[in-house]
N, C-alpha and C positions, 0 to 999 in steps of 0.2 A: 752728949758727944760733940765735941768742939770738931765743925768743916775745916777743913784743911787741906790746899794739894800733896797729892802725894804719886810715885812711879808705884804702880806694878807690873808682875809679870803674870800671863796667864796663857795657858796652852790649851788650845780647840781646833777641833775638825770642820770643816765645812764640804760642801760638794759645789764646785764652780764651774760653771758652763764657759769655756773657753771658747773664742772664735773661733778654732780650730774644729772642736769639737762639735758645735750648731751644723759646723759645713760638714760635718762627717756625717752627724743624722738627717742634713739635708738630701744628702746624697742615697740617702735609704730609698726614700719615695719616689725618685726622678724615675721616671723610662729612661729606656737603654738609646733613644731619641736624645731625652734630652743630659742624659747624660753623656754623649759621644760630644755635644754640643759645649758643653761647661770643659771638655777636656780640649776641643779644640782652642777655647780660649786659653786657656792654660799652656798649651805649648807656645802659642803666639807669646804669652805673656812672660814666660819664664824659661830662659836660654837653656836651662838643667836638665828640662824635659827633651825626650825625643821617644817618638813612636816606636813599638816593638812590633817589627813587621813579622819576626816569626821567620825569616829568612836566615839561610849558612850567608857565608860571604865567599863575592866571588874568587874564584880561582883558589879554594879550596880542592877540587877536586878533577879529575881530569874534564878535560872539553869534551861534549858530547859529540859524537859520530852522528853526521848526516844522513838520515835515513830517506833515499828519495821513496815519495808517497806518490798515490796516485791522485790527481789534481780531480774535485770534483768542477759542478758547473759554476758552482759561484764563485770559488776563488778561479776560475781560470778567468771569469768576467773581472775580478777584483785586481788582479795582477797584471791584465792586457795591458794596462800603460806600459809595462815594459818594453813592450811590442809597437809602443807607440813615438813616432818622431818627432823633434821639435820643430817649433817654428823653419830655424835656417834650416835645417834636410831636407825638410819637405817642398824651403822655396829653390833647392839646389836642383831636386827632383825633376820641376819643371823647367828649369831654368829661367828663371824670373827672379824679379824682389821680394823679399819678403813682405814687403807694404803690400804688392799685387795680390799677395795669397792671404791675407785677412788685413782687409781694407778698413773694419771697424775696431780691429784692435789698439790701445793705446801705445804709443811709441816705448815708453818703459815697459811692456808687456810680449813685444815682438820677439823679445829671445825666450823668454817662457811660456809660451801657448800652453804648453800642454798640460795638464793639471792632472794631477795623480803620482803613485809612488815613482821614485827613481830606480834605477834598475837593482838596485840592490834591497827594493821591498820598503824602504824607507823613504819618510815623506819632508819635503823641505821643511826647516825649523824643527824636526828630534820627532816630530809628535803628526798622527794623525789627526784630523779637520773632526774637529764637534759637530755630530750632524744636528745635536737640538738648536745651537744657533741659528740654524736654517729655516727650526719651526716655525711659523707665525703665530703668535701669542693670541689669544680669547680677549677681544675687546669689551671693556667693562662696562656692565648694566650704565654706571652711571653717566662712563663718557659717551657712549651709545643713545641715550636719553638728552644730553645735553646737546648736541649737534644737532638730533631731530627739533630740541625746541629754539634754535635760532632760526630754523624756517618756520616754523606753525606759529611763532609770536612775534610780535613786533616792536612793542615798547620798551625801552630798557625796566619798567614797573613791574611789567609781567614775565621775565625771564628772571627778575630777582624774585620772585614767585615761584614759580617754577623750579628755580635752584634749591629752597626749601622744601617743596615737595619731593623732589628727587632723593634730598635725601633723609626723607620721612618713608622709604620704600625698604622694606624689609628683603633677605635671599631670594625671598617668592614671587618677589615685585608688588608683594600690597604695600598700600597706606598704609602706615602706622599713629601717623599723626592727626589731630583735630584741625579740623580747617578752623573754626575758632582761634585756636591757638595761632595758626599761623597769623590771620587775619589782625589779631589783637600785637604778636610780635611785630608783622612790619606795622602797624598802625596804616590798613589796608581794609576795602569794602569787603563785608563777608560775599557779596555778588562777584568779584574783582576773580578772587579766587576760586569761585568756582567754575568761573569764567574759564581761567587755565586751566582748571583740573579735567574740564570735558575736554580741551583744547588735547591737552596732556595726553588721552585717553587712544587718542584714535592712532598714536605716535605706536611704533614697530618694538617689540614683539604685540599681537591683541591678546587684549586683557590686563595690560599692563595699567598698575595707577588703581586698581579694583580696592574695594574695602571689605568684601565679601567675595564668597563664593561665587553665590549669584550673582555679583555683579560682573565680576571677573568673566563667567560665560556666558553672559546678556549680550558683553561685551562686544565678545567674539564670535557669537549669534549674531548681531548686525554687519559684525564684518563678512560675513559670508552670504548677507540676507537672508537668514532662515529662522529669525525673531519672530513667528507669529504668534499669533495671541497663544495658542493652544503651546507652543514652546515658552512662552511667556505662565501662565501657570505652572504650567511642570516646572520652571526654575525658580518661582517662587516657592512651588513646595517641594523642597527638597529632602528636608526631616522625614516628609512621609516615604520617601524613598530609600531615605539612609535606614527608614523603620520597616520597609518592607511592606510596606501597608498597601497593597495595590487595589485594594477593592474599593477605597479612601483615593487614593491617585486617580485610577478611571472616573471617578464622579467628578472631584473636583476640575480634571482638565477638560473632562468631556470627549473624550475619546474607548477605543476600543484597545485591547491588547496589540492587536496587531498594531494599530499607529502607536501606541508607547511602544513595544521591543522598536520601531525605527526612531524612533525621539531619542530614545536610549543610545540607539550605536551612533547616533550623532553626538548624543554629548562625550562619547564615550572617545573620538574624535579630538576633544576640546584639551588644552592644555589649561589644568587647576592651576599651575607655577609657572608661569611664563617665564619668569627671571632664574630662574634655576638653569637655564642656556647659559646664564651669563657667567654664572658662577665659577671661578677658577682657582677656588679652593682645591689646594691638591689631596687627592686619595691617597692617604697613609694605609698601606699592606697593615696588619697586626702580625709581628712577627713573636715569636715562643719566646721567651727568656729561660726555659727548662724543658728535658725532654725527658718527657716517663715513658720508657721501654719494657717489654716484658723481658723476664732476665731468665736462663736458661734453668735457675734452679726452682722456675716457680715463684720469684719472688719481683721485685721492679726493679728498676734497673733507672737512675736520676741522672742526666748531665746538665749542667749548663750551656746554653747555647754560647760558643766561644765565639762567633761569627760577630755577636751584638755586644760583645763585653770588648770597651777601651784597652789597649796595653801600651803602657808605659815605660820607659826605664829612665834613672836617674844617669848624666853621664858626668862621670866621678873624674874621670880623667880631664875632661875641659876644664872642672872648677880645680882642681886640683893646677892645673897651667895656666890659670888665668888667675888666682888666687896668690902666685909667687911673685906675680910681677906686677900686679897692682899697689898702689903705695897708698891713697884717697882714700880715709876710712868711711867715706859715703861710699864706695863702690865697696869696699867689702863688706858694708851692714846690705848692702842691695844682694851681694854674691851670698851671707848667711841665711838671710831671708827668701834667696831663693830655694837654696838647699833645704833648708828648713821645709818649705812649703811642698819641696817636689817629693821629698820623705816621705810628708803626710799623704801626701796625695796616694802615692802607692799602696801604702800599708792602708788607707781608707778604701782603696779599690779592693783590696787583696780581702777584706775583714767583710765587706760589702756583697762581692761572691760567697765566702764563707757562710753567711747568714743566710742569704737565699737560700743555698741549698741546704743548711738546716731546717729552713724553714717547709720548703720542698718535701723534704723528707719526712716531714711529721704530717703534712697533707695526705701526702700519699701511704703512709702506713695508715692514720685511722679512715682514710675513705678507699680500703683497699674492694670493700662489695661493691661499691658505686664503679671502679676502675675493672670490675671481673664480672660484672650482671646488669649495671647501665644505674640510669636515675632514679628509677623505683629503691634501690637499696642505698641512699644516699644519705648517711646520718648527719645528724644534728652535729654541728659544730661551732664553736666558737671563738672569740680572740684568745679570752684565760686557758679556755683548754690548751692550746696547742703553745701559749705564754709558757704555764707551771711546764708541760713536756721538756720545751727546750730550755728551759730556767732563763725565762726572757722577758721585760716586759712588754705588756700587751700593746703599750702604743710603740715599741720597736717592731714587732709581729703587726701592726696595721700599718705602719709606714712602708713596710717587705714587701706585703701583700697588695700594695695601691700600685695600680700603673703598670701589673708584670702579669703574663700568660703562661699558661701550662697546656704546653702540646702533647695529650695521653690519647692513648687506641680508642678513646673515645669521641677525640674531637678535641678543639683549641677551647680553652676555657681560661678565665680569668682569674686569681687568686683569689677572688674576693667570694667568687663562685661558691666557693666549699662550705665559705661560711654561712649558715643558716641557722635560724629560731629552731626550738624544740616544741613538736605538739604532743599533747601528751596521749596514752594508749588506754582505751577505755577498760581493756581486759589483763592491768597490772604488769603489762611486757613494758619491753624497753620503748624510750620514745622515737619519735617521728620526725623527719625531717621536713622543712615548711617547702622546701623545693620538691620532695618526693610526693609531698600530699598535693600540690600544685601538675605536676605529671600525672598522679592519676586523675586529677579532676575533670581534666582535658581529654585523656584518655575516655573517660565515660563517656563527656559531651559527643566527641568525633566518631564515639559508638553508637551512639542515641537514634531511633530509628526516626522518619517522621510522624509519625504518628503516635509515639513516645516519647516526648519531649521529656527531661528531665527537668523537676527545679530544683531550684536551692535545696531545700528541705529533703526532697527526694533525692539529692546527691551526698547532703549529710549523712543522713538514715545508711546508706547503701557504706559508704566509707566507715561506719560504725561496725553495721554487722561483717562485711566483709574481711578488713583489715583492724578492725580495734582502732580505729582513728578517733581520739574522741572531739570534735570540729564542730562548730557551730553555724548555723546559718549562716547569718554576718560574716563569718572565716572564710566560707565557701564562696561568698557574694564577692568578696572582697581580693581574694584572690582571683576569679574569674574574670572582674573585672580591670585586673594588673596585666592581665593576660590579650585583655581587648576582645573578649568573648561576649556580645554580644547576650541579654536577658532568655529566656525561657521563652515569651511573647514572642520579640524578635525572630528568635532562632524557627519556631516552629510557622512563621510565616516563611522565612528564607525557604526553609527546608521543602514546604505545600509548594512553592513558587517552583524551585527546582525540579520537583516530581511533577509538577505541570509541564513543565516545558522540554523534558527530557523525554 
């Protein structure tokens, strides 16, 4: 067969992930954070958009009647400016100058002294005074550490030292870094450096600049003078403390019960994180994206939190008058392309609640015993299940699920919460869920008397015959320790130590 060009024609399907489309599944997994965040930019960026505040318009309806109220004490403190004169009344009052009656005042300032609403409740410029402006900001670990080391060093050698260190300091205020390293990057004596580091050391908050525990309250033991030797062991061994080991503690430090419990409420004194002061990382609330109600028929009752959910509208009429009288077809591929964009935008929000609460919905019907009798009846679930339910795929159902809360009569939980491993039931019943068998494990331990320490082994056994759990040691170990529950050893020292001293 003789090569040859030739045309044809041929007709096929494909599936094509559009821009559009990426940013619509991007928008799955955002929080309601940062997705309030991606829509602020979008109004800034595209004139089509405008917020739905969810409000009538005014002078729809008749003007309200003034209802006079009874003033309590802090609006009558809030509104006294009314009550209050200005500048020239008051210097009329005495009959004087006004210069005479505030002497410190600045000359452009002399006819407005008084600061507060004007008599009709409203404040100069449309808007009340921000009082957070007023706040004074949390000075940062690092500029707080820099300042201290332009006094305690002196060479410009060793504050460029110093500046490395600083910021080899983690939240906590430790070292993170190798003085090595440092040493070897400025091409600096490994003596040099750790010359600063002690220098560093004794600098405000104590403890700061530590690489350890120990050293972090060695630290701050000498700042207060109470580094003796016998505090000096104790803070070397501190393992045996974290292990409860007291009988091991007394020997090694050489003291009696009595002088540890006071060693103890000293360290106990001590700050482990010094740099955590400085931290001005802000506290984000976890606010619900869904709220599970009990619903009158016995059944739930699902909303979306409206409070955390963006609204949009497209406004059809500006593009529509500004679309007649433009001529530049660069301005009308900009005016298409914003339309365009503000469309998807909506219908991607609108599709985006849609799913939630599809997805809401299939949570809370199969984890309806978890929502009506607590954790112990919390079944196994996972992405496919609740995927095939809503005829969804699984990684649409984990993108849903990432980043969003479920506020139910049990408490605020996570989406990802529900999902859990299956263990399986030694006596042919249904299976287990890995968070239910995790609740009773816990529950046994906080049952456990002192003198009946449970192990491993003995908590497997118990979870077999009791509930048909069929669990493994390992399982049991392994879980226990996700939980931060401390060994069988451990515990049953904690627990003698307690019944001693109670």
């Amino acid at each position: 067969m003789a090569l040859s060009p030739r045309l044809e024609f041929r007709q096929s399907q494909s599936l094509t992930l559009t821009p559009q489309l990426m940013q619509s599944i991007r928008l799955l997994q955002l929080s309601h954070l940062e997705l309030n965040s991606f829509v602020e930019e979008e109004l800034l960026r595209n004139p089509l958009l405008e917020r739905d505040d969810g409000g009538s318009d005014e002078g729809d309806g008749p003007e309200p009647q003034h209802v006079p109220t009874e003033m309590s004490a802090y609006e009558d403190t809030v509104t006294s400016g009314d009550r209050v004169k200005d500048g020239s009344e008051i210097a009329e009052g005495y009959d004087t100058a006004i210069e005479n009656v505030f002497p410190d005042a600045a000359p452009q300032d002399l006819g407005t002294v008084r600061q507060g609403p004007d008599r009709d409740g409203s404040f100069e410029g449309g808007e009340a005074p921000d009082l957070d402006q007023f706040v004074a900001a949390k000075p940062r670990l690092s500029d707080h550490l820099e300042a201290q080391a332009q006094f305690v060093l002196r060479t410009p050698a060793d504050r460029l030292i110093a500046q490395h260190l600083i910021d080899g300091l983690n939240e906590a205020g430790y070292l993170t870094v190798e003085l090595d390293s440092i040493a070897q990057l400025l091409g600096a004596e490994i003596e040099d450096v750790e010359a600063v580091l002690q220098a560093l050391q004794s600098c405000d908050p104590p403890g700061i600049f530590a690489r350890s525990v120990a050293e972090c309250l060695s630290i701050q033991l000498r700042e207060r003078d109470r580094f003796d030797p016998m505090m000096e062991k104790l803070v070397a061994n501190l393992d045996m403390l974290a292990d409860h080991n007291i009988p091991a503690l007394l020997k090694v430090v050489g003291c009696d019960r009595e002088d540890l419990a006071d060693m103890l409420a000293e360290l106990r004194q001590l700050d482990p994180k010094p740099g955590l002061a400085f931290d001005i990382t802000p506290v984000e609330t976890v606010v619900p994206d869904v709220f599970v109600r009990a619903a009158p028929d016995g059944g739930w009752q699902i909303e979306l939190n409206s409070d955390v959910l963006p609204r949009v509208l497209v406004n059809r009429v500006y593009y529509a008058k500004v679309s007649k009288r433009t001529r530049d077809p660069g301005e009308k591929t900009f005016l298409s392309d914003c339309l365009q964009t503000a469309n998807w935008l909506t219908k991607s929000l609108d599709q985006r609640a849609q799913t939630i609460t599809k997805v809401a919905a299939e949570i809370v019907r199969q984890q309806d015993g978890f929502l009506t009798h607590g954790v112990a009846h919390l079944r196994p679930m996972t992405l496919k299940m609740v995927a095939d339910a809503i005829e969804m795929h699984e990684s649409t159902v984990s993108r849903v699920t990432a980043n969003k809360y479920m506020a139910t009569p049990r408490g605020l939980y996570e989406l990802k919460y529900f999902f859990t491993t299956a263990i399986a039931s030694s006596d042919g019943g249904g299976d287990h869920s890995a968070e239910a068998v995790r609740h009773r494990i816990k529950q046994l331990i906080d049952a456990e008397a002192p003198n009946a320490i449970l192990s491993d082994d003995t908590i497997a056994e118990m979870l077999r015959k009791e509930q048909g759990i069929d669990v493994a040691r390992r399982t049991v170990a392994k879980y226990r320790e996700g939980m931060n529950i401390p060994s069988s050893v451990i515990r049953r020292r904690q627990k003698k130590e307690l019944a001693r001293t109670a």
